[in-house]
C-alpha positions as a Markdown table, in Angstrom:
| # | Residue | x | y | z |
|---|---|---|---|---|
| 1 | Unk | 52.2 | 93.0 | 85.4 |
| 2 | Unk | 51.9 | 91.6 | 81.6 |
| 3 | Unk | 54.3 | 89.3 | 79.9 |
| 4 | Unk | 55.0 | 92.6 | 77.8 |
| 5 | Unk | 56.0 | 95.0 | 80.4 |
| 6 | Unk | 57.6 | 92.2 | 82.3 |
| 7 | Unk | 60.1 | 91.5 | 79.7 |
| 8 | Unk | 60.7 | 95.4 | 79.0 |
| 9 | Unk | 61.7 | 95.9 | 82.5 |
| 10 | Unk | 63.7 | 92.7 | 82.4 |
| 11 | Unk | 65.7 | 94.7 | 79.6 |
| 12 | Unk | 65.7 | 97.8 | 81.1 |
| 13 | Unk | 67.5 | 95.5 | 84.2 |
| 14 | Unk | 70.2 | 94.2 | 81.7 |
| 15 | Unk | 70.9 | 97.1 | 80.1 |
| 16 | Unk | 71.8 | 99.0 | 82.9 |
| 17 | Unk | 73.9 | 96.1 | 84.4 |
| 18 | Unk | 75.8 | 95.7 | 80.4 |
| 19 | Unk | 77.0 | 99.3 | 81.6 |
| 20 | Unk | 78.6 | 99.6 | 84.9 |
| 21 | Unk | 81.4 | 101.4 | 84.3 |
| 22 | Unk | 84.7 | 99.9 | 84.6 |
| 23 | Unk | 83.4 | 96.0 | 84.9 |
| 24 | Unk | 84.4 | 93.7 | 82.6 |
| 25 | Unk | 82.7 | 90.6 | 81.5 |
| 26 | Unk | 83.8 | 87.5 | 82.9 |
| 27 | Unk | 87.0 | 86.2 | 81.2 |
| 28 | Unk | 87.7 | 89.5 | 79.4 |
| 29 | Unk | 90.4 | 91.7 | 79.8 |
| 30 | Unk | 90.4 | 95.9 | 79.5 |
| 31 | Unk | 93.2 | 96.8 | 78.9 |
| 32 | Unk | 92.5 | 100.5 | 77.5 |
| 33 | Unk | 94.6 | 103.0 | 79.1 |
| 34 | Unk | 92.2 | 105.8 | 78.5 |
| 35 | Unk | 89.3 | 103.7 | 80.1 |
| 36 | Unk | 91.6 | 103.8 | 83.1 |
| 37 | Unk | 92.3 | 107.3 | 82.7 |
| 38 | Unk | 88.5 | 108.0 | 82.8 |
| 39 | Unk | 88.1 | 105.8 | 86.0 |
| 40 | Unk | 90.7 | 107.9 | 88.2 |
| 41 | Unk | 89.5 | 110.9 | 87.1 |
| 42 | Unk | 86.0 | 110.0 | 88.3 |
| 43 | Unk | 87.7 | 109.0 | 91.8 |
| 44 | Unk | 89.8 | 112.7 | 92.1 |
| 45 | Unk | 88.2 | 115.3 | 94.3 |
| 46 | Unk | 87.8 | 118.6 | 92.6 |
| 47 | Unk | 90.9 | 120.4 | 92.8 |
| 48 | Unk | 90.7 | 124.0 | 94.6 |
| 49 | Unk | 90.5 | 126.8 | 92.4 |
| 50 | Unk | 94.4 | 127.3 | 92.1 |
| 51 | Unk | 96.3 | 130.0 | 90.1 |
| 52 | Unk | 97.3 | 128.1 | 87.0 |
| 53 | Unk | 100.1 | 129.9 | 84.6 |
| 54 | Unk | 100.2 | 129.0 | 80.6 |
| 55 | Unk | 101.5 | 125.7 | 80.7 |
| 56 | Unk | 98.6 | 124.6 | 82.8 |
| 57 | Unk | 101.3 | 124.2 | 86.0 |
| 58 | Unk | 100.5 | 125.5 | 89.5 |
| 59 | Unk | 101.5 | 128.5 | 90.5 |
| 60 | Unk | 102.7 | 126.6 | 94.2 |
| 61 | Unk | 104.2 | 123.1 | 93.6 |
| 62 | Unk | 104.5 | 121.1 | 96.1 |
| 63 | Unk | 102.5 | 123.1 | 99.0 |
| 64 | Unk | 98.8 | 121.9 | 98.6 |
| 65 | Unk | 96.6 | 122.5 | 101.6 |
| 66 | Unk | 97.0 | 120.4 | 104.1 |
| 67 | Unk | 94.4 | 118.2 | 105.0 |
| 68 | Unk | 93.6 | 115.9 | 108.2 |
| 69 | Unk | 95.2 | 112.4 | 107.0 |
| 70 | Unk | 92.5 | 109.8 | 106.1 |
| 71 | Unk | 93.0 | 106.2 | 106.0 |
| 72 | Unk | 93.6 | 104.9 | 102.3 |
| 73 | Unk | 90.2 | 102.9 | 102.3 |
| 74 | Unk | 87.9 | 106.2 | 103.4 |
| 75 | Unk | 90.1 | 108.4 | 101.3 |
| 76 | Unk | 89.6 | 106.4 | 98.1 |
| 77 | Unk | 85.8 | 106.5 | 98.3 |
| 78 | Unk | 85.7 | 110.7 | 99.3 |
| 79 | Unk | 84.7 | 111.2 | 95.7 |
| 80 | Unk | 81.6 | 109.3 | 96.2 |
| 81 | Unk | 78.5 | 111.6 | 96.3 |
| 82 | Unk | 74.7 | 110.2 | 97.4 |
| 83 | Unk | 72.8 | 108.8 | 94.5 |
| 84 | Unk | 75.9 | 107.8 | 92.0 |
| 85 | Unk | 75.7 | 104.2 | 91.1 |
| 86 | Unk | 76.5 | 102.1 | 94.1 |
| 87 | Unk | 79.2 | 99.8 | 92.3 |
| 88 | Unk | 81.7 | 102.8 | 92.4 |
| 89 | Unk | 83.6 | 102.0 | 95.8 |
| 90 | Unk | 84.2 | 98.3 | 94.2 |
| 91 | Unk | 85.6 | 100.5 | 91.2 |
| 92 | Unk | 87.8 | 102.3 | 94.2 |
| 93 | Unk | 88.9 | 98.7 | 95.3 |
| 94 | Unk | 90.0 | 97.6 | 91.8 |
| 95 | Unk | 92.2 | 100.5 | 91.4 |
| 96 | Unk | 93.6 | 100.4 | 94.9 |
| 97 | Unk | 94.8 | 97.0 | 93.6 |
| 98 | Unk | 96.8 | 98.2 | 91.1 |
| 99 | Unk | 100.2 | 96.9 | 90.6 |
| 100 | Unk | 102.5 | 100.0 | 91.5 |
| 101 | Unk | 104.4 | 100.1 | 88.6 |
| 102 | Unk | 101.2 | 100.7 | 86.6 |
| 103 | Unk | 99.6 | 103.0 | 88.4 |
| 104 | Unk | 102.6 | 104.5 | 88.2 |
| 105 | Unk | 102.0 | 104.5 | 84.1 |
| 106 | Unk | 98.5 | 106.0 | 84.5 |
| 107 | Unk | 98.9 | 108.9 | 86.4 |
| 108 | Unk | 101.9 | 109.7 | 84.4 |
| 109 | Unk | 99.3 | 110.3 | 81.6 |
| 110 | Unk | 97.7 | 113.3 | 84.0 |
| 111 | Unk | 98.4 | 116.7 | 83.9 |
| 112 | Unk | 100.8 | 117.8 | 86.4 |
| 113 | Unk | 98.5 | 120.0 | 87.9 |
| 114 | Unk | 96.2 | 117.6 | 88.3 |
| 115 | Unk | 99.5 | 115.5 | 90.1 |
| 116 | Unk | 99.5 | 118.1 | 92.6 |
| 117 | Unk | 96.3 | 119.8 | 93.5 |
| 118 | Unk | 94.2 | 116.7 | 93.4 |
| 119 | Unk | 95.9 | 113.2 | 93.0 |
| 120 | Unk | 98.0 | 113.8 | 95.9 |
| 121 | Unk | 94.8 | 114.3 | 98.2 |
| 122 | Unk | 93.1 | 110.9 | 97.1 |
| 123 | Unk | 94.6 | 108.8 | 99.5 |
| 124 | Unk | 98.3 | 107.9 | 101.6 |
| 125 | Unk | 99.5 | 105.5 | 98.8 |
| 126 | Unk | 98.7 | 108.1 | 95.8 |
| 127 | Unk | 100.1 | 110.9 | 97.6 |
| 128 | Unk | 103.5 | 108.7 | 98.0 |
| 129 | Unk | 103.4 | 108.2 | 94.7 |
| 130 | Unk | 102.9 | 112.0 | 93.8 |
| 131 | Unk | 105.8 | 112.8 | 95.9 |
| 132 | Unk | 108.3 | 110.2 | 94.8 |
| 133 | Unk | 110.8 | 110.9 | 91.9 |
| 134 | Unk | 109.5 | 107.6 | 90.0 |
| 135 | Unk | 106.7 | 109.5 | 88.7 |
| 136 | Unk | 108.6 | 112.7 | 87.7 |
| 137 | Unk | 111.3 | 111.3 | 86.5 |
| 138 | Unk | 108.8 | 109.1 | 84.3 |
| 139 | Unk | 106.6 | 112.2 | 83.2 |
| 140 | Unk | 110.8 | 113.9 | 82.3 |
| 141 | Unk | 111.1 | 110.8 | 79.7 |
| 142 | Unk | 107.8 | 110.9 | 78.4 |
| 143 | Unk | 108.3 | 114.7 | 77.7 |
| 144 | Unk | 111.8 | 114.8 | 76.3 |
| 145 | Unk | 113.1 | 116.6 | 78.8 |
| 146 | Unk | 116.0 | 113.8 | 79.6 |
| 147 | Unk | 116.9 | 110.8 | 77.1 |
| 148 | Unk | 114.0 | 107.9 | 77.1 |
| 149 | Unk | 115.4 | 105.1 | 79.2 |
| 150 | Unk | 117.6 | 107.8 | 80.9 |
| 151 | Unk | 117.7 | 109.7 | 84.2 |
| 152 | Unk | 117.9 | 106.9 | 86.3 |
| 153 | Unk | 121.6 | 106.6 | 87.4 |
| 154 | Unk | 121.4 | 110.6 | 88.0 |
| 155 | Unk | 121.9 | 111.8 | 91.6 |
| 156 | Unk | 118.8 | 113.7 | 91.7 |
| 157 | Unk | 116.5 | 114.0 | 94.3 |
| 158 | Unk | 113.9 | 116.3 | 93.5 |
| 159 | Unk | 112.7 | 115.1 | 90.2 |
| 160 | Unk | 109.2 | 117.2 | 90.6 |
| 161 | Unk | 110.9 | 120.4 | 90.6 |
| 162 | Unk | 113.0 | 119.1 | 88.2 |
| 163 | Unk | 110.2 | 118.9 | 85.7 |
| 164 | Unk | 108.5 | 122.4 | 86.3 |
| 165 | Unk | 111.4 | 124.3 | 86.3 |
| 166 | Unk | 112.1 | 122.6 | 82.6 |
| 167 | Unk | 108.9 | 123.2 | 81.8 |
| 168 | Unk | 109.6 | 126.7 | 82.9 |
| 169 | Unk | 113.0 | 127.7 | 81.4 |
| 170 | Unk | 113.1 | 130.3 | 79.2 |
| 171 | Unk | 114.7 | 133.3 | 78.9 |
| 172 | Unk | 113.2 | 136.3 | 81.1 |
| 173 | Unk | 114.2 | 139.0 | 79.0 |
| 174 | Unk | 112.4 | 141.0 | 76.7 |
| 175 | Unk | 113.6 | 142.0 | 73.5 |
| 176 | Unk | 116.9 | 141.0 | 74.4 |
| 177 | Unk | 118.2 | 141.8 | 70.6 |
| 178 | Unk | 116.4 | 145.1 | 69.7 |
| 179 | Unk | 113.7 | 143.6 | 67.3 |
| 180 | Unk | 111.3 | 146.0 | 69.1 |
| 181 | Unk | 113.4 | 149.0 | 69.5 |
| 182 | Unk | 113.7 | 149.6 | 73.4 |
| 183 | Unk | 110.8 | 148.0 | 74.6 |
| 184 | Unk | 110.9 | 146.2 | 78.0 |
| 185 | Unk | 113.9 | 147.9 | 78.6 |
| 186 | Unk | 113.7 | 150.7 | 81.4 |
| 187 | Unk | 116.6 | 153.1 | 83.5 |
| 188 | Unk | 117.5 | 154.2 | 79.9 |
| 189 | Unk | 120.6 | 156.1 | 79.8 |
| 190 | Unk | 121.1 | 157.8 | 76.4 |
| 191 | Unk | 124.7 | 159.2 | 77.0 |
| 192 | Unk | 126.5 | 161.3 | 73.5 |
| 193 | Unk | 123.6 | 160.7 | 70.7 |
| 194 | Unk | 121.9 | 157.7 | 72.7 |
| 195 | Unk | 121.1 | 153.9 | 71.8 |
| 196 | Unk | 120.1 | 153.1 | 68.4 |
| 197 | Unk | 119.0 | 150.0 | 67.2 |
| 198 | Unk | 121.3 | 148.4 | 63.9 |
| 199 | Unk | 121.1 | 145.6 | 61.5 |
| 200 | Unk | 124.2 | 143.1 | 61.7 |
| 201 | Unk | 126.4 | 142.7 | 60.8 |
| 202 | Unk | 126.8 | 146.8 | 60.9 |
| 203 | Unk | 129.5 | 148.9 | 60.0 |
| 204 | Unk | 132.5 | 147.5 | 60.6 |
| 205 | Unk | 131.4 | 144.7 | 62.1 |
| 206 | Unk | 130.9 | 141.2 | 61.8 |
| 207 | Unk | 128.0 | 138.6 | 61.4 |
| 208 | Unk | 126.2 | 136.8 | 65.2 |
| 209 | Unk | 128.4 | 133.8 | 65.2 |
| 210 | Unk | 125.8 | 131.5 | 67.6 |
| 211 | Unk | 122.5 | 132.6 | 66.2 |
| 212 | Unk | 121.0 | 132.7 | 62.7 |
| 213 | Unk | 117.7 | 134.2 | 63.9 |
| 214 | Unk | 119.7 | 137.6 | 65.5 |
| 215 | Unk | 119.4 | 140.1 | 63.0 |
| 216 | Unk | 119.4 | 143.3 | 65.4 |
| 217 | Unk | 122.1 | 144.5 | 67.6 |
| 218 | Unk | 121.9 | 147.8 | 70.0 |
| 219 | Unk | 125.0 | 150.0 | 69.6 |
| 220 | Unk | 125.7 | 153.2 | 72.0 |
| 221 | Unk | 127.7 | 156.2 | 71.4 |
| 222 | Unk | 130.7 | 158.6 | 72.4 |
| 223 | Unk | 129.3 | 158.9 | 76.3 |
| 224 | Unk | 128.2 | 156.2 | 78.1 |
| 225 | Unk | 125.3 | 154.6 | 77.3 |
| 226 | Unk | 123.1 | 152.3 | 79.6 |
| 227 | Unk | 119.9 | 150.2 | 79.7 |
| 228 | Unk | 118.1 | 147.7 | 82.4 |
| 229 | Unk | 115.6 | 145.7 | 83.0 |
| 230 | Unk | 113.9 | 144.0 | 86.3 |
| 231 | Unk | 112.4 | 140.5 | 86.6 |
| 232 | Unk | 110.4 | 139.9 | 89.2 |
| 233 | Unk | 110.9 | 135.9 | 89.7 |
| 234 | Unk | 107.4 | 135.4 | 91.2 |
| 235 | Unk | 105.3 | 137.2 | 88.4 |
| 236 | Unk | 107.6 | 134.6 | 86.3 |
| 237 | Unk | 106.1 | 131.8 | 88.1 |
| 238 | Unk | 109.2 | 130.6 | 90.4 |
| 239 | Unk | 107.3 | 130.4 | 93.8 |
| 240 | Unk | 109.0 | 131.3 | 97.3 |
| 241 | Unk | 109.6 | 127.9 | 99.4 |
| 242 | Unk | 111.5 | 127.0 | 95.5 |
| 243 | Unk | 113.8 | 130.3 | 95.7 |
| 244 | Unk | 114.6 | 130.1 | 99.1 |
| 245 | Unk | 114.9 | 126.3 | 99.5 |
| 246 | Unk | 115.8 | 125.1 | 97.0 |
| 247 | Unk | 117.9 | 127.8 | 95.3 |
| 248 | Unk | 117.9 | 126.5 | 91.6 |
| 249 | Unk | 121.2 | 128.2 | 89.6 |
| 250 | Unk | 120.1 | 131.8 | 88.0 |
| 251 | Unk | 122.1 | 132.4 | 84.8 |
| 252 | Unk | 122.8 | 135.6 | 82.9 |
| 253 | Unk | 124.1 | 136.1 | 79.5 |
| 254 | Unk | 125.4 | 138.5 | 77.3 |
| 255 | Unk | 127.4 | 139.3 | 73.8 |
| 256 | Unk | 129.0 | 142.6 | 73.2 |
| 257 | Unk | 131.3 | 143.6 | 70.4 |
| 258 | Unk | 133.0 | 146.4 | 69.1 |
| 259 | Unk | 134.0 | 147.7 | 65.9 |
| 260 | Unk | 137.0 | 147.4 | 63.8 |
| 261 | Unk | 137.8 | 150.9 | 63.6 |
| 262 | Unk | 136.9 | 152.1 | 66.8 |
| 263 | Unk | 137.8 | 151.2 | 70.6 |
| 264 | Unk | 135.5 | 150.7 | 73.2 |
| 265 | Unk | 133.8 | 150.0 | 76.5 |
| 266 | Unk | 131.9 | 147.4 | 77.6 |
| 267 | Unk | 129.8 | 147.1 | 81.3 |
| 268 | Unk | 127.5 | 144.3 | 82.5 |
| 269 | Unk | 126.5 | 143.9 | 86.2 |
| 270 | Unk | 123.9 | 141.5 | 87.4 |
| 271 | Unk | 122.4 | 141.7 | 90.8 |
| 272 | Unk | 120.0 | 139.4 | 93.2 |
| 273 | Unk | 117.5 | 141.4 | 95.2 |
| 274 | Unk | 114.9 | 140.8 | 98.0 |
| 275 | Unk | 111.8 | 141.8 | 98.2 |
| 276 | Unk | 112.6 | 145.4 | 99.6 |
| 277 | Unk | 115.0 | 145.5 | 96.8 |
| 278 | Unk | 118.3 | 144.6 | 99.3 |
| 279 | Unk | 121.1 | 143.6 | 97.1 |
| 280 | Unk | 122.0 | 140.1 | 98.2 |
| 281 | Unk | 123.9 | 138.9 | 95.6 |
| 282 | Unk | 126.0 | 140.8 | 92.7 |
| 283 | Unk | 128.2 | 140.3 | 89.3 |
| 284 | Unk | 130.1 | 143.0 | 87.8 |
| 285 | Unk | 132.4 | 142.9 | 85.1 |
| 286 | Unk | 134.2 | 146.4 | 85.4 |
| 287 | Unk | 135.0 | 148.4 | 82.6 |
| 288 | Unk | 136.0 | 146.0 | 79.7 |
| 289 | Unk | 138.0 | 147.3 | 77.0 |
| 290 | Unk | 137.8 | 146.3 | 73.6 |
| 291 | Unk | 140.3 | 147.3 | 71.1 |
| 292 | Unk | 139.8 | 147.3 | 67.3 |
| 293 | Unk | 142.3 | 144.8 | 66.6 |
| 294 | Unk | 140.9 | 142.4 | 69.6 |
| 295 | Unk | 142.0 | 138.7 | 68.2 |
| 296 | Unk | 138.1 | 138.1 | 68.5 |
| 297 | Unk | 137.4 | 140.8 | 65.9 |
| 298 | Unk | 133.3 | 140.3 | 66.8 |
| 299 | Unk | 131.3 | 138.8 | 69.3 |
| 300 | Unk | 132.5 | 137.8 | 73.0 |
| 301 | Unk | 130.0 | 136.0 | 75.3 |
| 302 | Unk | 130.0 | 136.7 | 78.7 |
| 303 | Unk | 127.9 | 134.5 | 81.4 |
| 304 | Unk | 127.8 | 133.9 | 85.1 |
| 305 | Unk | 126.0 | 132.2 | 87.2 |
| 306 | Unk | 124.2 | 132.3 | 90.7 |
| 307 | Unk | 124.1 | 129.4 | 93.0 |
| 308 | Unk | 123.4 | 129.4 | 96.7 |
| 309 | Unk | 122.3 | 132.9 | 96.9 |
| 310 | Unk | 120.6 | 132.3 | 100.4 |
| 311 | Unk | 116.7 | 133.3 | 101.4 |
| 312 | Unk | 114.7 | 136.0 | 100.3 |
| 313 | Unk | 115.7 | 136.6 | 95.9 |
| 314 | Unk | 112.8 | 137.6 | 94.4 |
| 315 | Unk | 114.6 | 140.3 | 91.9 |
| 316 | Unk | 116.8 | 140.2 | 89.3 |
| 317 | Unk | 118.4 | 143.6 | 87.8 |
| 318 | Unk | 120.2 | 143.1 | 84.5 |
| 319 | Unk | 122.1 | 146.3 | 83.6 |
| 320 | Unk | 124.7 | 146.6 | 80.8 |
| 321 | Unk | 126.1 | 149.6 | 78.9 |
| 322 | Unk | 129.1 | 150.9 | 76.6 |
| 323 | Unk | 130.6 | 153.7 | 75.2 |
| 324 | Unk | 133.4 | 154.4 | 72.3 |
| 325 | Unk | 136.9 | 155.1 | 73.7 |
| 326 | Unk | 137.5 | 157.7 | 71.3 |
| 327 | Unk | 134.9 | 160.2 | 71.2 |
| 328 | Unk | 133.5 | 160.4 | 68.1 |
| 329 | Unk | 129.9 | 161.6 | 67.1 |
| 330 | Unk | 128.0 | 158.5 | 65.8 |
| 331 | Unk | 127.7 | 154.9 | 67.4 |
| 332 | Unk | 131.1 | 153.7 | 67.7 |
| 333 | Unk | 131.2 | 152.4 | 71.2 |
| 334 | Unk | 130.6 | 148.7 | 71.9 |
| 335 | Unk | 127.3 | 146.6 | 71.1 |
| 336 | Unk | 125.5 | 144.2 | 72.6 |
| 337 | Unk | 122.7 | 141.8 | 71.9 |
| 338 | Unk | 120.9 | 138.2 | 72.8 |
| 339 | Unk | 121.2 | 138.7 | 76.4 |
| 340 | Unk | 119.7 | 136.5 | 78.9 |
| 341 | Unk | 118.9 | 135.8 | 82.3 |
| 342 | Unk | 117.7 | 131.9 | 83.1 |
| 343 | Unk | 116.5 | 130.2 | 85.9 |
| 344 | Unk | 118.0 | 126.8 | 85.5 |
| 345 | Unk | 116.7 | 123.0 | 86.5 |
């Protein structure tokens, strides 16, 4: 071989030993968080092709296929494929050396899909560290959802489901204050001359006390007048082994009112059901009066919530209604708006 081609191979040589990925020159430090990002993600299996909902979150948290336990040292190379550069189980080595605390701080930077469907299957020590509340309650700081520093003198065990149901809450209704006429609303019960839809604060009314963003109200008439809807808790993304194990507290709200010329009646009734549609647990206010000179003269919130409901919820019915107490043609019974159902952390 010539001098020439001697020295370009010699090159070639260097230049492929300048990049191996994750080695450091002697006496140098990388400390680049994203680098190490990079390097674990090259170590993660492919995750299965698991339902994801909008927030990227698995649609099954906490129940990954189980898998015959390797031992920490095969488990950490399973990533490794024939041909890929042969340094890559010393790469495996370096990160199995990590101090806990931050590894801990790395894959808290990971989705938490990711946590789940492929970090926990690496190896014994990542799937500890996947199932421990460290790293939950770490990711629940980072996101805001408890104080920064906080969280740690808080009897909670279950930090993980913690996080998705945070991530989750919202409210399950739809159009809860009219802004799209009776949409999302079904069992509609149009009793005298029916629902209609008003702008607050209405006749004889007053203006939404808690909420600037209410504008819209639904008032009913001189025969009763009623309107539910159904949430189905697994279409939400609240999985089976969560509902029936764990139980987290469902709440439902409401605000009615009535008018200050004009008594009427008010109705709510909330109602857990299985999946054949078994009523398994129930709230019902009865017939609540409201007179026009109430002390409240407007809006009165009413909540209640559900908490160990036992096995099998997988429903929630959320029915209200009104009516006037004198009979007039028009909408003078009571009104309602914001309502709310909420599945709580």
């Amino acid at each position: 071989m010539g001098a020439r081609e001697w020295r370009g191979a010699g090159r070639r040589g260097a230049f492929k030993r300048r990049g191996r990925p994750g080695r450091p020159r002697r006496g140098q430090r990388s400390d680049s968080q994203p680098a190490r990002t990079r390097l674990l993600l090259r170590h993660l299996p492919r995750p299965r092709s698991a339902a994801m909902d909008g927030d990227g979150d698995p649609e099954s948290v906490g129940q990954p296929e189980e898998e015959e336990e390797a031992s920490p040292e095969e488990a950490c190379t399973e990533g490794e494929r024939p041909g890929e550069d042969q340094e890559e189980p010393e790469e495996a080595a370096y990160l199995a050396e990590l101090p806990e605390a931050l590894l801990l701080r790395v894959l808290a930077q990971l989705p938490a899909a990711e946590l789940v469907q492929a970090c926990r299957l690496v190896c014994l020590r990542w799937k500890e560290l996947v199932d421990g509340a460290p790293l939950w309650l770490l990711k629940c700081q980072q996101e805001g959802l408890v104080p920064e520093g906080g969280g740690e003198e808080e009897e909670r065990d279950h930090w993980q489901q913690f996080y998705f149901l945070s991530k989750r809450r919202r409210n399950l209704l739809r159009n809860p204050c009219g802004e799209e006429d009776l949409e999302g609303w079904c069992d509609v019960e149009h009793g005298g001359d029916g629902w209609r839809v008003e702008e607050l604060p209405g006749d004889s009314g007053v203006e939404f006390p808690q909420d600037d963003s209410v504008r819209k109200y639904f008032a009913s008439s001189f025969e009763w007048c009623r309107k539910a809807q159904v949430i189905d808790l697994q279409a939400e993304g609240y999985w089976e082994e969560l509902l029936d194990t764990t139980q987290p507290a469902i709440v439902a709200k409401d605000w009615y009112s009535g008018r200050s010329d004009a008594g009427c009646l008010y109705e709510l009734s909330v109602k857990l059901l299985s999946e054949h549609e078994d009523v398994l647990a129930e709230f019902n206010t009865g017939q609540v009066p409201v007179s026009p000179d109430s002390e409240e003269g407007g809006w009165t919130e009413i909540s209640h919530t559900f908490t160990d409901y036992g096995p099998g919820v997988r429903f929630v019915r959320f029915e209200h209604g009104g009516q006037d107490a004198v009979y007039w043609k028009g909408w003078f019974g009571a009104r309602v708006t914001n309502s709310g159902v909420w599945v709580e952390p």
